[in-house]
N, C-alpha and C positions, 0 to 999 in steps of 0.2 A: 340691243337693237341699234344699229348703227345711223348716225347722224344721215338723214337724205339730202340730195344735192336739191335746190328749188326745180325742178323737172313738170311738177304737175301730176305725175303720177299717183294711182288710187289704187285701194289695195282694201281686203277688207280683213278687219279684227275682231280680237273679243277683247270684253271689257273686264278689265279686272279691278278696277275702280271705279269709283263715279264721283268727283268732286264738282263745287261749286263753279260751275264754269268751262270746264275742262274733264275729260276720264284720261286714265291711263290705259293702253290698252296692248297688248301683243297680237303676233300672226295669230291667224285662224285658224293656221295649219302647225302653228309650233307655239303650244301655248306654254313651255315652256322659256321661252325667251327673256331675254330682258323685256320691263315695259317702255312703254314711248309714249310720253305728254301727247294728248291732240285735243286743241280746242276746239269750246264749243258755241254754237251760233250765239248772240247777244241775251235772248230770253232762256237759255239752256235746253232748249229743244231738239228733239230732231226726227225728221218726219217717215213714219213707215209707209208702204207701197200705196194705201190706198190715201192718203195725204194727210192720214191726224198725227198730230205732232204731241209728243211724250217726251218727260223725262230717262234718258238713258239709265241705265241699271246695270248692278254685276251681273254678269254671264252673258249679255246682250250682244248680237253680229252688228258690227257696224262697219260702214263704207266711210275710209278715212282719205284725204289729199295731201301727200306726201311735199315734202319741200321745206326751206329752214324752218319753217313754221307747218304744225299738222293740224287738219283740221277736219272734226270728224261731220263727215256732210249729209250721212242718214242711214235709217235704221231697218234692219231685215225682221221678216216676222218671227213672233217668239213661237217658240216651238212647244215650251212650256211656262207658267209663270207661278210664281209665289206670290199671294198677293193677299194681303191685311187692310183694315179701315185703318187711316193713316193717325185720326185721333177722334176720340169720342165724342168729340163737338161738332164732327165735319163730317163730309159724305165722300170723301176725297179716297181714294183708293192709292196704295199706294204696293210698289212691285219691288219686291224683298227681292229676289232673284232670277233671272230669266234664263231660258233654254238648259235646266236639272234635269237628270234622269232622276233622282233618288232623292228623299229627302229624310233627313233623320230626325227622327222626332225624341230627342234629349231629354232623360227625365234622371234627379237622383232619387236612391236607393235610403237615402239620410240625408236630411229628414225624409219621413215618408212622402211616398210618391203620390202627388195630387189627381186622383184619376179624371176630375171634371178638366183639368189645365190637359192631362193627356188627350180625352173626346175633342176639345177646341184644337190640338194643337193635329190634330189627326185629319180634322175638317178642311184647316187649312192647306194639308197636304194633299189632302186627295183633291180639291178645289184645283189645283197646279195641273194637274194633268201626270205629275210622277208618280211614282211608285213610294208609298209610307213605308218607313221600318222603324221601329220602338227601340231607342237605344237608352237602357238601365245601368246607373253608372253606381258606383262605389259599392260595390259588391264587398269588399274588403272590409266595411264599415259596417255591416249587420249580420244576424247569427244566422238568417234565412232567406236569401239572396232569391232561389230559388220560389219559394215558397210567395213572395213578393209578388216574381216574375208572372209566378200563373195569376195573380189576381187580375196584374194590367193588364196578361191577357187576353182574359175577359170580356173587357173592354175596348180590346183593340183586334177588332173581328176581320180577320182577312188577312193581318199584317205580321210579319216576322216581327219578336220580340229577343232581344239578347243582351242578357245581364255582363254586364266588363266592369274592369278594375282595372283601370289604367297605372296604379300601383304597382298592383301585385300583377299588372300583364297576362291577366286571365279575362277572353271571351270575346277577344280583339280578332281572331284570327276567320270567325264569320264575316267580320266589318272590310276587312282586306281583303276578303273573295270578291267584295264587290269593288273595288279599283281595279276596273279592266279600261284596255285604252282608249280613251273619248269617251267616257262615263264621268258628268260633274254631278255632284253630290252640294247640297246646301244643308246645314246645321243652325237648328229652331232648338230654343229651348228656354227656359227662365235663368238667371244669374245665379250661378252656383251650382248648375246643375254639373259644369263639369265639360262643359262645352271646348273651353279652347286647349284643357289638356287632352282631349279625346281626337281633336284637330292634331298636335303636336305628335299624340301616339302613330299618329295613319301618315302623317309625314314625316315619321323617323326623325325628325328635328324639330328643333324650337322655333315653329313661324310665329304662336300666339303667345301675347304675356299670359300668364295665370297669375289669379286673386286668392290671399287665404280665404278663409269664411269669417263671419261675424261670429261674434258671441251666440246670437238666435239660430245660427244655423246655416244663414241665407249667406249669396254671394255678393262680395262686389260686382260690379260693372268692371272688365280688364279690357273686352272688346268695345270699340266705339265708333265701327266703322264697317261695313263690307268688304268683303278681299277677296277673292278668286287665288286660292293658292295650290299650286303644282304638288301632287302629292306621287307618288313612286308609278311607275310603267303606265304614264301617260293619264292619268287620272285627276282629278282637280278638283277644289271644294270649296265650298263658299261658308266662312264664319261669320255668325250674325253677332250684333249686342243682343245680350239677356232683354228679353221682354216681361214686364210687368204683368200687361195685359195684351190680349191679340184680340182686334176689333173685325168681326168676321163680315165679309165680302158675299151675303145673298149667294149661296148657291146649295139649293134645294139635292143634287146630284151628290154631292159632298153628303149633305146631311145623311142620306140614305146609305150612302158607303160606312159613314164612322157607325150608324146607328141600324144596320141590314137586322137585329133581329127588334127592332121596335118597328122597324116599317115592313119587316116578315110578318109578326104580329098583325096590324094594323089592315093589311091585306084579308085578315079572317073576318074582319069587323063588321057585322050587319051591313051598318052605312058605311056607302062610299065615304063621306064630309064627314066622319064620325070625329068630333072633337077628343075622345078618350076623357070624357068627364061623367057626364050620369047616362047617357044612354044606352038602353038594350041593347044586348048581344057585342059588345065591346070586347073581344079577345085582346085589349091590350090592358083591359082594366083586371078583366078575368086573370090573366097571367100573371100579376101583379098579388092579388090579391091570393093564391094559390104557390105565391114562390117561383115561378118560374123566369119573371124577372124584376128585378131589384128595384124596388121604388125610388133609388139614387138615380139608376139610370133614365128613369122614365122624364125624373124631373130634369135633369141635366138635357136631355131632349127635347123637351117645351123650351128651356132656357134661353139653347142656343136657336132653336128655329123661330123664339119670338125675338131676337138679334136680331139674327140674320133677315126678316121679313123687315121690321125695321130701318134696317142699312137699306135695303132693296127701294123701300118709299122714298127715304132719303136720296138715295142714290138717281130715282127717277124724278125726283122734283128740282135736281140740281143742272141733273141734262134738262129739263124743259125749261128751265130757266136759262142755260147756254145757247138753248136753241132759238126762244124768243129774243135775246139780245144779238145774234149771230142775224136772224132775221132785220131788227131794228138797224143795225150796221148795212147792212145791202141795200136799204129803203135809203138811208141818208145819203151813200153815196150813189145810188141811182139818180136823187132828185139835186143831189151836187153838179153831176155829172149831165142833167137835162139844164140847170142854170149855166151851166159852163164856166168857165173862169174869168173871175172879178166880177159875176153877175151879184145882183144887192139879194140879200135874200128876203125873200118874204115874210 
């Protein structure tokens, strides 16, 4: 992207970065390009239409002011968002990636695949507003690839599932049906799952480093950053760091999507408010108890919806507390502002 003259001119982009201060970002229209530094206001903000002011994010439209220096001056609405509790002591929300159509949900094949880490990571996909797909990696590395696949799934009710070996270059070629042009893609997944070689296969080159594994099995950390990177006939994808853990974001609509046949169930239930613990006519207890569904997944269901309610309290005791100090601020500079200037205060 070429140096701009100081003109004043504005222009709007995407964000393929987000650093402390500053994102890097390209045209809107050719995200291709090279990126271009543009800073950002003093508290790293920047305000969307209706005036709340957020941290900028990969995939994000922003309205940038061209000139020796860029500076990006605010934020279009997201279209979609990926969005996690930002850490388990906070209620803080925080936005993995904005405006994805697609989101892959990374899981390896060796060791076995975690199917409660798949349910959470499936939540948070569909909580985005994109479309989930189950991507099962080292296929190469076990005697029943296949056999794997159908357990997750199971689990992964609604959603495309497909087993690859970025090795052996087998099951890659569904993942490429989906890079069509102006389609961004974001990639979730735990360290080692195989994340930034499965990024490297869809862009036919080396954008991400790759980690060996550990003795245990598990991965390094190779990613440690967000990227928005250009992959073949106009397509783009955003590589996350391996997560640990994912602090799920209250959203009751999600739960119902990863978990359609316990709230299919639940729908049979006597009682509306039926808890699924000791009362009459409980079709979700019944099905449980009869095989028809797996008492992992029942409890993986409680798990995350007693989270997520959780996050939900948190999340609304922190806006009431924004809002009571947002009010305290308006009171003080109202009664500044009826003393007027250099009056004594009372």
């Amino acid at each position: 992207m070429p140096r701009a003259v100081d003109d004043g001119g504005s222009s709007r982009a995407r964000v393929v970065r987000a650093d402390r201060g500053a994102v890097l970002v390209v045209p809107d229209d050719d995200l291709g390009a090279d990126a271009h530094r543009a800073d950002l206001p003093r508290d790293g903000l920047l305000a969307l239409p209706d005036g709340t002011r957020v941290p900028p994010t990969v995939g994000d439209v922003v309205d940038v002011r061209t000139g020796d220096v860029w500076y990006a001056t605010g934020l279009h609405p997201r279209r979609t968002a990926v969005v996690r509790d930002s850490a388990g002591r906070t209620s803080l929300e925080q936005v993995v990636a904005a405006n994805v159509d697609v989101v892959l949900v990374v899981e390896h094949l060796d060791p076995d695949p975690d199917l409660g880490r798949v349910e959470r990571l499936l939540t948070l996909a569909w909580r985005s507003g994109a479309r989930p797909v189950v991507v099962l990696t080292k296929t190469d590395l076990v005697p029943d690839p296949d056999g794997m696949a159908a357990q997750v799934a199971q689990v992964a009710l609604g959603v495309d599932v497909h087993a690859v070996s970025v090795v052996a270059g087998t099951g890659l070629d569904a993942l490429r049906a989906l890079l069509e042009p102006g389609v961004a893609l974001v990639v979730v997944g735990t360290s080692g799952a195989g994340k930034s070689s499965l990024v490297n296969a869809l862009a036919g080159r080396a954008v991400m480093a790759t980690g060996e594994r550990r003795a245990d099995g598990r991965g390094r950390h190779t990613t440690t950053h967000r990227e928005l990177v250009p992959l073949r006939d106009g397509a783009v994808l955003v590589d996350t760091p391996g997560v640990r853990g994912v602090g799920l974001v209250a959203a009751p609509d999600a739960l119902d999507a990863t978990f359609a046949d316990v709230t299919g169930l639940a729908e049979r239930c006597r009682f509306a408010d039926c808890a699924h613990a000791e009362e009459p006519g409980c079709a979700v207890r019944e099905a449980v108890e009869s095989g028809e569904l797996a008492p992992r997944r029942l409890a993986s269901w409680r798990r995350l919806a007693r989270e997520a309610a959780y996050q939900a309290r948190r999340t609304d005791a922190r806006l009431a507390a924004e809002e009571r100090a947002r009010w305290k601020r308006r009171t003080r500079e109202y009664h500044r502002g009826l003393r007027g200037p250099g009056a004594p205060r009372a």
